[in-house]
C-alpha positions as CSV (number, residue, x, y, z in Angstrom):
1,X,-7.2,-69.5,-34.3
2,X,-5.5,-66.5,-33.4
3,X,-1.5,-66.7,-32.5
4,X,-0.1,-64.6,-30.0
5,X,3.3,-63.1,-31.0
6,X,3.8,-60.2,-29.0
7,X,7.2,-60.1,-27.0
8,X,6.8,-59.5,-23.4
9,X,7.4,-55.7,-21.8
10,X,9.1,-55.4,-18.8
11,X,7.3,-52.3,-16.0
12,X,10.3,-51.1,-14.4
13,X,11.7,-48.5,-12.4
14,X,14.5,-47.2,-14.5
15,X,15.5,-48.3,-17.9
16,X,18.7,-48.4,-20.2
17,X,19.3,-49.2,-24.0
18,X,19.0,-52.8,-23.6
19,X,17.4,-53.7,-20.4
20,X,15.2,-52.5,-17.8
21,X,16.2,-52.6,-13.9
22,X,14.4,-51.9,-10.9
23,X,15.9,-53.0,-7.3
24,X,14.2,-52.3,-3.8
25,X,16.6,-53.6,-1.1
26,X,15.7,-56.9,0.9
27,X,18.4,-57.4,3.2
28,X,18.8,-60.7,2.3
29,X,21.4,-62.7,0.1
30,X,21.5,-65.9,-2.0
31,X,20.6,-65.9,-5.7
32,X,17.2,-67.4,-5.4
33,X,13.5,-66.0,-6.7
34,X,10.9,-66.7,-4.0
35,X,7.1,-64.8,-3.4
36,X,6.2,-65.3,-7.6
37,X,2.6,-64.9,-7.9
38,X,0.9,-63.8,-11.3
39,X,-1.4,-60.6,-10.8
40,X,-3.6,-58.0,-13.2
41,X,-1.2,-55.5,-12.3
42,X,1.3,-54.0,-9.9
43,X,1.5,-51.2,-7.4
44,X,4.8,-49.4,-6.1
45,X,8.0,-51.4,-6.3
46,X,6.1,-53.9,-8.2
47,X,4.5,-55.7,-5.9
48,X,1.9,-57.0,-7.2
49,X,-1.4,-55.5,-6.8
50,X,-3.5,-58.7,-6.2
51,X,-3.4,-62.5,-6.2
52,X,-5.0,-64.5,-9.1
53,X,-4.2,-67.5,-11.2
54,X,-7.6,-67.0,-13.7
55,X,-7.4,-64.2,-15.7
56,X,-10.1,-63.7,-19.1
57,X,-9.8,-63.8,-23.1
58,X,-10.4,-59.8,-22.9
59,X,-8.3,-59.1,-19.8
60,X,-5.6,-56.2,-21.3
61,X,-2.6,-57.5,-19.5
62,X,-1.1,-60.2,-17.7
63,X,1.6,-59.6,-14.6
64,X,4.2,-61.6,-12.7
65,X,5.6,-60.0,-10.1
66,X,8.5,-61.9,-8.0
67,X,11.5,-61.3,-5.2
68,X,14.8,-61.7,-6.7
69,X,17.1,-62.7,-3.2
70,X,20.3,-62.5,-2.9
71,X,21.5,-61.6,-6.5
72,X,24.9,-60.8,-7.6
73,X,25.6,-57.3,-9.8
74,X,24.0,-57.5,-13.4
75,X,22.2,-60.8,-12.6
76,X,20.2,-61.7,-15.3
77,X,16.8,-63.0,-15.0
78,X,14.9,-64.7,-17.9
79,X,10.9,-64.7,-18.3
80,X,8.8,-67.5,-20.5
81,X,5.2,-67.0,-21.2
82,X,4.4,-70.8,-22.1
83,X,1.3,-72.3,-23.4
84,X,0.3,-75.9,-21.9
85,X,-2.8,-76.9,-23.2
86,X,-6.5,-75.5,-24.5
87,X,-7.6,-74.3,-27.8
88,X,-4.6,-72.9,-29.5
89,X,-3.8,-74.0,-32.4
90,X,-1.2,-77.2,-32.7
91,X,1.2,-75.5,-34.9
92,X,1.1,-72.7,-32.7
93,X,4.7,-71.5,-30.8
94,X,3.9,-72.6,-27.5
95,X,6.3,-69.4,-25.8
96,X,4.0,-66.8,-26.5
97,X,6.0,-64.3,-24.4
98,X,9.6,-63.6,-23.4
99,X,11.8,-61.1,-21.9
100,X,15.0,-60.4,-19.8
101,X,15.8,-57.9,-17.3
102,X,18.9,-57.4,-15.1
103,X,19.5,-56.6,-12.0
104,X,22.0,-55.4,-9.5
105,X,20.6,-55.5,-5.8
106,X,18.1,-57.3,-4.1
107,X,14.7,-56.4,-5.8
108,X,11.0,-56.5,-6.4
109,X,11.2,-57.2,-10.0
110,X,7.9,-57.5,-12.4
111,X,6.8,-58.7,-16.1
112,X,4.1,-57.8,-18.3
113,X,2.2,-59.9,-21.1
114,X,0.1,-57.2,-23.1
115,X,-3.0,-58.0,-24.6
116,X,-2.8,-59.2,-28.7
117,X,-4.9,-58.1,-31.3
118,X,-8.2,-59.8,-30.5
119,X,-6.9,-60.9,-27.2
120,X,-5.9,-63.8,-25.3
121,X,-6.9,-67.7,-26.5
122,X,-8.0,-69.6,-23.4
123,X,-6.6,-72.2,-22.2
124,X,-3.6,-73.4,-19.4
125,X,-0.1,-71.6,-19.0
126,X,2.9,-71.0,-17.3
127,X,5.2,-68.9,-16.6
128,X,8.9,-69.9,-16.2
129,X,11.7,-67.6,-14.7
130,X,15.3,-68.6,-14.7
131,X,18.7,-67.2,-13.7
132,X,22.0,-67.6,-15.8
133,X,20.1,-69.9,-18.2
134,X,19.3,-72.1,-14.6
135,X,15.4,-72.8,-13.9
136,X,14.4,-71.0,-10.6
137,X,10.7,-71.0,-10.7
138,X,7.5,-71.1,-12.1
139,X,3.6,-70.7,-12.0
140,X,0.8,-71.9,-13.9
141,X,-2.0,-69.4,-14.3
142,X,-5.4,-70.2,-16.8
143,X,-7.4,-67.7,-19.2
144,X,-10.7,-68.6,-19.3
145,X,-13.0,-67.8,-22.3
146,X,-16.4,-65.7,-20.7
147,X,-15.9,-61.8,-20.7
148,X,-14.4,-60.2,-17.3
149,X,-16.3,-56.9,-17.8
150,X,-15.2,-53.3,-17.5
151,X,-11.7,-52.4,-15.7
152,X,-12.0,-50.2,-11.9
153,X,-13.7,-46.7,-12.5
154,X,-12.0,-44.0,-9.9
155,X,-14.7,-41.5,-9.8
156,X,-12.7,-39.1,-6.8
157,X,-9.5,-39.6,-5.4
158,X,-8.6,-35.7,-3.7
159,X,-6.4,-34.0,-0.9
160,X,-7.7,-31.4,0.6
161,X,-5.2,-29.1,1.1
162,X,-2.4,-30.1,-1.8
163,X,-0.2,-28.0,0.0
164,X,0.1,-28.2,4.3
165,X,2.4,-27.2,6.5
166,X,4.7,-29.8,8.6
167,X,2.2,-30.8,11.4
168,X,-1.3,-30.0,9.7
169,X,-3.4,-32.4,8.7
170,X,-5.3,-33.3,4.7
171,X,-8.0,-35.2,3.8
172,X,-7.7,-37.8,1.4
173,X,-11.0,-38.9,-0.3
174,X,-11.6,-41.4,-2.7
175,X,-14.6,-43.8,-4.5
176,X,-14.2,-46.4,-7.2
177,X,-16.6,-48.6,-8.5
178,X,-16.5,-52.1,-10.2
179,X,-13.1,-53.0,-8.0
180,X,-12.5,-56.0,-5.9
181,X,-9.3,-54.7,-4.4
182,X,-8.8,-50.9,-3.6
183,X,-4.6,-50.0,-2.3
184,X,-3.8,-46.2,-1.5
185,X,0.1,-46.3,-1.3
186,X,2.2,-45.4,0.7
187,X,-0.1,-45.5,2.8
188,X,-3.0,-46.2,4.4
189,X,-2.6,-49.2,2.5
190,X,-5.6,-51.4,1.4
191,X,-9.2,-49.3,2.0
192,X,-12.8,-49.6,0.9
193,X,-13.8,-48.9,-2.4
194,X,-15.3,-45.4,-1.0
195,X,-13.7,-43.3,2.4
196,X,-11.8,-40.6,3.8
197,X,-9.3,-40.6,6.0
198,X,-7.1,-37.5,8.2
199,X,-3.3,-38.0,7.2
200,X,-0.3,-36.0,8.4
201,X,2.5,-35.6,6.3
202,X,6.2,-34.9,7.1
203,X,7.5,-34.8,3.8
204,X,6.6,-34.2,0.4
205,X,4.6,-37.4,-0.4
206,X,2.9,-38.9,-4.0
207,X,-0.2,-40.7,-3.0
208,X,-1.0,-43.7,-5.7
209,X,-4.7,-45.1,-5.5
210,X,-5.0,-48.4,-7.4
211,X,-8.5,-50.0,-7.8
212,X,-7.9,-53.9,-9.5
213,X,-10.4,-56.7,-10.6
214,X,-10.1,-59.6,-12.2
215,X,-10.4,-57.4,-15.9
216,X,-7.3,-55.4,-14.7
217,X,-5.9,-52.5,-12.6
218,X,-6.4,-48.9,-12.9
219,X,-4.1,-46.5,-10.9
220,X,-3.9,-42.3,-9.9
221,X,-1.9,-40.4,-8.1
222,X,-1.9,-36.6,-6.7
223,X,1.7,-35.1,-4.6
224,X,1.1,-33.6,-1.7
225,X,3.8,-30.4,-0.9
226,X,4.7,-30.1,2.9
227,X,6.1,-26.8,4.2
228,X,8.4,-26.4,7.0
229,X,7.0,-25.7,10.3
230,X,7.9,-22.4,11.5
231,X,11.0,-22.2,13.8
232,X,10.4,-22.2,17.6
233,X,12.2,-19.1,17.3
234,X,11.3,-15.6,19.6
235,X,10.1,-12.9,17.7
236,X,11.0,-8.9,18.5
237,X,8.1,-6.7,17.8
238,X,8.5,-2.8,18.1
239,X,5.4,-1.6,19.2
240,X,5.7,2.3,19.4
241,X,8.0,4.8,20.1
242,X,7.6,8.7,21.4
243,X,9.8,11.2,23.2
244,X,9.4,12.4,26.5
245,X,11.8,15.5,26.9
246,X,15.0,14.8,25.3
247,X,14.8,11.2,25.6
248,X,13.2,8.4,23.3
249,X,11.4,6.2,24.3
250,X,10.5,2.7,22.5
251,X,8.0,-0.2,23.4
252,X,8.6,-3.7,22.1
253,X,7.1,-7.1,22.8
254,X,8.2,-10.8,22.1
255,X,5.7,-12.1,20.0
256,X,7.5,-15.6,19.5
257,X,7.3,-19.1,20.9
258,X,10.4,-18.8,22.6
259,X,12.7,-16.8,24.9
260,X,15.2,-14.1,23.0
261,X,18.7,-13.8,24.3
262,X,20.1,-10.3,24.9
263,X,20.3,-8.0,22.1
264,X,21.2,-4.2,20.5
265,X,18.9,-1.8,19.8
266,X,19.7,0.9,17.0
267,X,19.1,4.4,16.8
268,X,19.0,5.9,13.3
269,X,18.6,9.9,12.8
270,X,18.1,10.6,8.8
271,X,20.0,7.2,8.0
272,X,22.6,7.7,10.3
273,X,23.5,5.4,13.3
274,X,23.5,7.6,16.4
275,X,22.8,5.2,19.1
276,X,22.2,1.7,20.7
277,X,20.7,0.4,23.8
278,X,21.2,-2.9,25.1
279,X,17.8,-4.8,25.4
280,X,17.7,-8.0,27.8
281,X,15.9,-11.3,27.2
282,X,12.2,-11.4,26.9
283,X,10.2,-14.3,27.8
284,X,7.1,-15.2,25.0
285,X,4.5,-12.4,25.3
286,X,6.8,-10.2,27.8
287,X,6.6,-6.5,26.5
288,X,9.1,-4.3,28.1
289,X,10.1,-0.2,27.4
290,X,13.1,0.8,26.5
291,X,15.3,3.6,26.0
292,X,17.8,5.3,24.8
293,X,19.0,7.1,27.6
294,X,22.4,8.3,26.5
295,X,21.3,10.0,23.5
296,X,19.8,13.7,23.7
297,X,17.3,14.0,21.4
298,X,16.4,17.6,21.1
299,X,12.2,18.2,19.9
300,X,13.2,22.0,19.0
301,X,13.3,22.5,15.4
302,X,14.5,26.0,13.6
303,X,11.6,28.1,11.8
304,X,10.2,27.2,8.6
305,X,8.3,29.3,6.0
306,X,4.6,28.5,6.3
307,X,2.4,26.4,4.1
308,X,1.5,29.1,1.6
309,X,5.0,30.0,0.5
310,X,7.3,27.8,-2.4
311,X,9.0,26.0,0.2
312,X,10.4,22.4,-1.3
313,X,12.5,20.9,1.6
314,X,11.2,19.6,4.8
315,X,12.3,20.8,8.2
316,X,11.4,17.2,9.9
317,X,13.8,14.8,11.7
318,X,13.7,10.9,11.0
319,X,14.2,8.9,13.8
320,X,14.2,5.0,13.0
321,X,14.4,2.3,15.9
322,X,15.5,-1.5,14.8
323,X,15.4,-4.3,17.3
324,X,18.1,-7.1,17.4
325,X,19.9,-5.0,15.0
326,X,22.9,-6.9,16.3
327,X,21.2,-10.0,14.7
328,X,22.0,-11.7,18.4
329,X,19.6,-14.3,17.5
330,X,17.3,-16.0,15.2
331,X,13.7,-14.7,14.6
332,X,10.7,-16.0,13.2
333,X,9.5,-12.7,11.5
334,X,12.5,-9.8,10.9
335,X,9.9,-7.7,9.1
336,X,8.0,-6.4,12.3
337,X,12.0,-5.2,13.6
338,X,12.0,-1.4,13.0
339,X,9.8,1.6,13.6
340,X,10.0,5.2,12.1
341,X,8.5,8.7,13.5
342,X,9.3,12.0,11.5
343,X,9.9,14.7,14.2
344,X,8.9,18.6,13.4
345,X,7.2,20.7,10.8
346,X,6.8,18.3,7.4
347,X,6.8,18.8,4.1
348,X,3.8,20.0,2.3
349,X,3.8,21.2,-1.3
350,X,1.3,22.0,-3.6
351,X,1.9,20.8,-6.8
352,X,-0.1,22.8,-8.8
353,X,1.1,26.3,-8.0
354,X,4.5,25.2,-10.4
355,X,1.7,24.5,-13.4
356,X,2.9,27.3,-15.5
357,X,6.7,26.5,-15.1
358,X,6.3,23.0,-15.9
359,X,7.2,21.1,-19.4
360,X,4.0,20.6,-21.2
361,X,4.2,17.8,-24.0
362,X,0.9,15.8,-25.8
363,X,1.3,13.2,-28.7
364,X,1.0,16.4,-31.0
365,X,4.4,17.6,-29.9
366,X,5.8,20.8,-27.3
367,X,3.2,23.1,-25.8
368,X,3.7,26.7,-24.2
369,X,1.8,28.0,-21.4
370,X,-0.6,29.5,-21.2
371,X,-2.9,27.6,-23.2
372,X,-6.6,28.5,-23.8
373,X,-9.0,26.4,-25.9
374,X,-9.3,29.6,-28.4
375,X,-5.9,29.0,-29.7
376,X,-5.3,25.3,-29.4
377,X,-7.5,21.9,-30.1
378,X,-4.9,20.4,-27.1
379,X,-4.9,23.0,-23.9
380,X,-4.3,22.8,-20.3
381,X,-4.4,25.1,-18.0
382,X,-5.5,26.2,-13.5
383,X,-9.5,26.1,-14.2
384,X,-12.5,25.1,-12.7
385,X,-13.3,21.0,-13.1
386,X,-17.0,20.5,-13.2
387,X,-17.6,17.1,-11.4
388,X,-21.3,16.5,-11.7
389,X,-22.7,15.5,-8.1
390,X,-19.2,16.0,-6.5
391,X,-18.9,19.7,-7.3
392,X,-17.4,22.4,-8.8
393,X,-13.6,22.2,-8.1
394,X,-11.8,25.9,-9.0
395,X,-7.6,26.2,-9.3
396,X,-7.6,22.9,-10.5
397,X,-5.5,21.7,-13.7
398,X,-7.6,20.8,-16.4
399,X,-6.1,18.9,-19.3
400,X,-7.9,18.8,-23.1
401,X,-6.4,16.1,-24.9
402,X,-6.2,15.6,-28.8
403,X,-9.2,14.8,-30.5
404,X,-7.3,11.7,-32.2
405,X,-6.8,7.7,-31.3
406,X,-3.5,6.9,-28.3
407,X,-3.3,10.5,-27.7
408,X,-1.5,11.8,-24.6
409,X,-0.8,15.0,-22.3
410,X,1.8,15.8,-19.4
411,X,3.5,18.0,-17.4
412,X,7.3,18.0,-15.9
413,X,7.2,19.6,-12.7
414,X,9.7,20.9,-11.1
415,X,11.0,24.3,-9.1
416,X,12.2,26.6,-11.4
417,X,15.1,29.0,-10.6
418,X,17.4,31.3,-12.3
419,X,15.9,33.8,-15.3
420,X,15.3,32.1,-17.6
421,X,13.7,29.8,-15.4
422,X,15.3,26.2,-15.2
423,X,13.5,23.4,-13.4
424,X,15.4,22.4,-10.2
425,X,14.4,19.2,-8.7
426,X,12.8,18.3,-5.2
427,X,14.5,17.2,-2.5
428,X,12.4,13.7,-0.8
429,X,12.3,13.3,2.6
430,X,11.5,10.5,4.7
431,X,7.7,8.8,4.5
432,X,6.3,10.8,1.6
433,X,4.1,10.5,-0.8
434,X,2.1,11.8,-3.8
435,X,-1.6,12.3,-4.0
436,X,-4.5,14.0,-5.8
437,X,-8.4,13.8,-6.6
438,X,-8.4,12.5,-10.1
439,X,-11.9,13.0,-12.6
440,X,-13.3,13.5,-16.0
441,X,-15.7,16.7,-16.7
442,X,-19.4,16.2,-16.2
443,X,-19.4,16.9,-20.3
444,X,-17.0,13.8,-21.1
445,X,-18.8,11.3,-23.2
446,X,-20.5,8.4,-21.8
447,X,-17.7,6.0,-23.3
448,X,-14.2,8.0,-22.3
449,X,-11.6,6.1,-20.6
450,X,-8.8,8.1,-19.7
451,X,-5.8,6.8,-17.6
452,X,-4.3,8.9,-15.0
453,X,-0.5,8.5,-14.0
454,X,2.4,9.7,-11.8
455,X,5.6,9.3,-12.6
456,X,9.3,10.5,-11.4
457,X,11.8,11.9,-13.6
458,X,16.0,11.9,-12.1
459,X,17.4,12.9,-15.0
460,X,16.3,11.0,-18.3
461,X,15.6,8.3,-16.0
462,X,11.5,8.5,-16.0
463,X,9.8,6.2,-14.0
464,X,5.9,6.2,-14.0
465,X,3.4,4.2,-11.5
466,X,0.3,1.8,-12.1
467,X,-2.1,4.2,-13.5
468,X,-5.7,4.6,-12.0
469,X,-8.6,4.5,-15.1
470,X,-11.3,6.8,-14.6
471,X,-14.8,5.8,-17.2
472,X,-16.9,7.7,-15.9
473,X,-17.8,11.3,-16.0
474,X,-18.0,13.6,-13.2
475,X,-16.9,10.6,-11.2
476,X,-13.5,11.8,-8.7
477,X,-11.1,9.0,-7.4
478,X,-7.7,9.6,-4.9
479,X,-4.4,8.2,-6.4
480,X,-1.6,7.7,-4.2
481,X,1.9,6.9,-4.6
482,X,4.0,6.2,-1.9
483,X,8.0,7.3,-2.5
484,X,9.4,6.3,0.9
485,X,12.2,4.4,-1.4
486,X,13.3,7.6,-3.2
487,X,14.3,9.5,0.5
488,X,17.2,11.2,0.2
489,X,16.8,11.2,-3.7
490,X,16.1,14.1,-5.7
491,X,13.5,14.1,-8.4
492,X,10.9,15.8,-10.6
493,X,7.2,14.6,-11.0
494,X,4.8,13.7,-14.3
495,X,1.4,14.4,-14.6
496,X,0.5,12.4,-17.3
497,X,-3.2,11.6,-18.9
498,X,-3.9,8.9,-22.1
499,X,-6.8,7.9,-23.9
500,X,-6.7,4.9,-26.7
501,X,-9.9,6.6,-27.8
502,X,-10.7,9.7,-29.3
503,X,-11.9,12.4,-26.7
504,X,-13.9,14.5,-28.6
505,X,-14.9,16.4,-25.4
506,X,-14.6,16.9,-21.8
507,X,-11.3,17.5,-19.7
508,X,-9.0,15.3,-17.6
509,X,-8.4,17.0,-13.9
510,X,-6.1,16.8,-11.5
511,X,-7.1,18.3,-8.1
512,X,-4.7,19.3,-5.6
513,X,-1.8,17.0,-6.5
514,X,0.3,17.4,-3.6
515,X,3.5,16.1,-2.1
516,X,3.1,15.7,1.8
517,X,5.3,14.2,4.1
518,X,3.6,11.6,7.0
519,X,4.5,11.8,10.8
């Protein structure tokens, strides 16, 4: 005959060195233990997670969950696990369990009688629960000796979406097999083995599914995140803005869900504040234009050099518009605030025309224009690109790298002054950017891969850009780079090629880089 000699665990909420304590507020006082029932397990705050007096001589666990009511700080409750009568053995220790917790509040409180080696001996027993070494209650449960089968199987339990906003709502979904009793905490509570149900969140929430039969309990849980619902807050929009004469004109809109209050507009010319205009409240969906009337805005703009001379600086005027710059009230999108229009003739440079100026450098070392293919195995130089179906491409600048493994090519460009020649730097204006066709040579082998890249030199500060990787020959791709957050900055630009692989032939090209400034 087996003996069971296992000492009782306690399933608590929070534990310390040498007890275990879990309290849920009942509101009511006395030190008395009411509600004890014994159970095959235990949902939250351990109440118990069914009703049953017969449990089996394979069941893995047997529960007690109780009430404590009433109970002074660090009130200590006992737990007996006693055998009355059945086929243990006569010498046997009748307490076959025993534990302590202690408790401060009013509580749900719960113990645990684990499965032994070869599992429970039938027969009749009690369990006895006492405070301060006083009886308080008790409850006779029996183990019978046939087999209880298989413990709940929760085949699904989802939310769809984990993540909502306040107000939106999920669906929960769930099926378990071989259970008698199916609880989804917090809530809705006790369901049918298989459902769905629409809930509605407000706050973060853990949802617990516990499937129990009379073999024992099985559990899951899934969170649930719950976002904020946007602010019922207005929301400025600037829609365009233009000049008529010598005055500018602006359109905006309140795209909120409720009324803005009165406000400033400002007026920025190159970064500078020049002007405000006072907006007044806007209703949701009311568009309104503005103005600012007491500024003169002049559309006359002094000659510039035309497009085919080395002109680096732009003649162009930058007029920026911000709504509620005043910050008058709260919006539920700031990033739809401001507007900006470049005014006059804009920059647009041609890169490639400063070619044989630039700094040429490859992983072999320094190179000196001009370079021709007769006198070195790494060469660039203004040629034609031969781009299979796309075309021929003339007073373009082709680039021969190394024939070797992580070989590289570039060029520093920059305006060069002075004799000798030093490279100045150009000046950015507002809304520019840097572009060119990019392309291997119709006779690049099948398997090149050369990256392309721009970068930005201020200095020995070098900055270079997500590259675009070009495998195929005779193919031609744009690459962009927007520099609207070096305005007002003054730098020089890279034209830079890499290959990890040998490129025994063929020629990188770069095809009217440019630097252009937008309207």
């Amino acid at each position: 005959m087996h003996l069971i000699s296992n000492r009782v665990r306690l399933f608590l909420l929070t534990s310390a060195a040498l007890s275990l304590t879990a309290c849920a507020d009942t509101g009511i006082w006395g030190p008395s233990i009411s509600d004890l029932t014994t159970t095959t397990g235990f949902i939250s705050a351990f109440q118990p997670a069914d009703q049953t007096d017969i449990f089996y001589i394979d069941s893995p666990q047997i529960c007690c969950s109780a009430k404590l009511i009433g109970a002074n700080r660090n009130t200590e409750i006992d737990a007996n696990w006693v055998y009355i009568k059945g086929d243990m053995s006569k010498e046997a220790d009748p307490v076959i369990g025993s534990g302590k917790i202690h408790c401060s509040d009013n509580s749900y409180f719960g113990f645990t009688l684990p499965a032994p080696d070869g599992g429970f001996i039938s027969g009749e027993y009690e369990i006895n629960l006492s405070i301060g070494g006083k009886h308080r209650a008790d409850r006779t449960f029996c183990i019978q000796k046939e087999q209880s089968g298989e413990i709940p199987r929760i085949q699904t339990f989802i939310a769809d979406p984990l993540n909502v906003t306040e107000g939106q709502p999920l669906l929960l979904k769930w099926q378990v097999s071989n259970a008698n009793r199916v609880t989804i905490a917090p809530d809705p509570g006790q369901v049918q083995p298989e459902g769905n149900l629409n809930l509605v969140p407000s706050i973060d929430t853990t949802y617990t599914l516990w499937a129990v039969n009379r073999r024992g309990a099985s559990s899951r849980s899934l969170s649930v995140k719950v976002q904020p619902a946007a602010a019922a807050d207005a929301d400025l929009e600037i829609i365009d803005f233009w000049n008529t004469g010598n005055i500018l004109f602006y359109s905006i809109k309140n795209t909120g869900i409720a009324a803005s209050v009165a406000s400033n507009s400002y007026l920025y010319k190159n970064d500078l504040l020049v002007a405000y205009d006072y907006v007044t409240p806007l209703d949701p969906g009311q568009e309104k234009v503005d103005s600012f009337a007491t500024y003169h805005f002049s559309p006359r703009f002094p000659s510039v050099l035309d497009s085919s001379t080395t002109s680096t600086s732009s003649d162009s005027v930058n007029m920026r518009i911000c709504l509620n710059a005043d910050a008058a009230f709260s919006e539920s999108d700031e990033s739809n605030n401001c507007m900006e229009h470049n005014f006059g003739p804009l920059l647009a440079v041609n890169l490639d025309r400063y070619a044989a100026s630039a700094i040429w450098q490859s992983s072999r070392g320094q190179l000196k224009w001009p370079m021709t293919k007769e006198t070195e195995d790494n060469w660039a130089q203004m040629g034609t690109g031969q781009m299979n179906k796309w075309g021929s491409y003339p007073d373009s600048i082709v680039m021969t790298l190394p024939a070797e493994s992580n070989s590289w090519m570039q060029a520093t460009i920059g305006v060069p002054q002075g004799n000798p020649a030093v490279l100045q730097s150009f000046d950015i204006p507002h809304k520019t950017k840097l572009s060119a066709m990019i392309g291997l040579t119709d006779d690049a082998p099948a398997s090149a891969s050369v990256k392309f890249i721009f970068g930005t030199a201020q200095g020995s500060d070098i900055t270079y850009y997500p590259p675009v990787v070009i495998n195929m020959p005779g193919k031609l791709e744009m690459y962009e780079v927007d520099l609207s957050k070096l305005a007002g900055e003054q730098v020089q630009f890279i034209l830079r090629v890499e290959s990890s692989e040998p490129l025994q032939q063929g020629s990188a090209v770069w095809i009217d880089p440019s630097l252009t400034q937008e309207s």
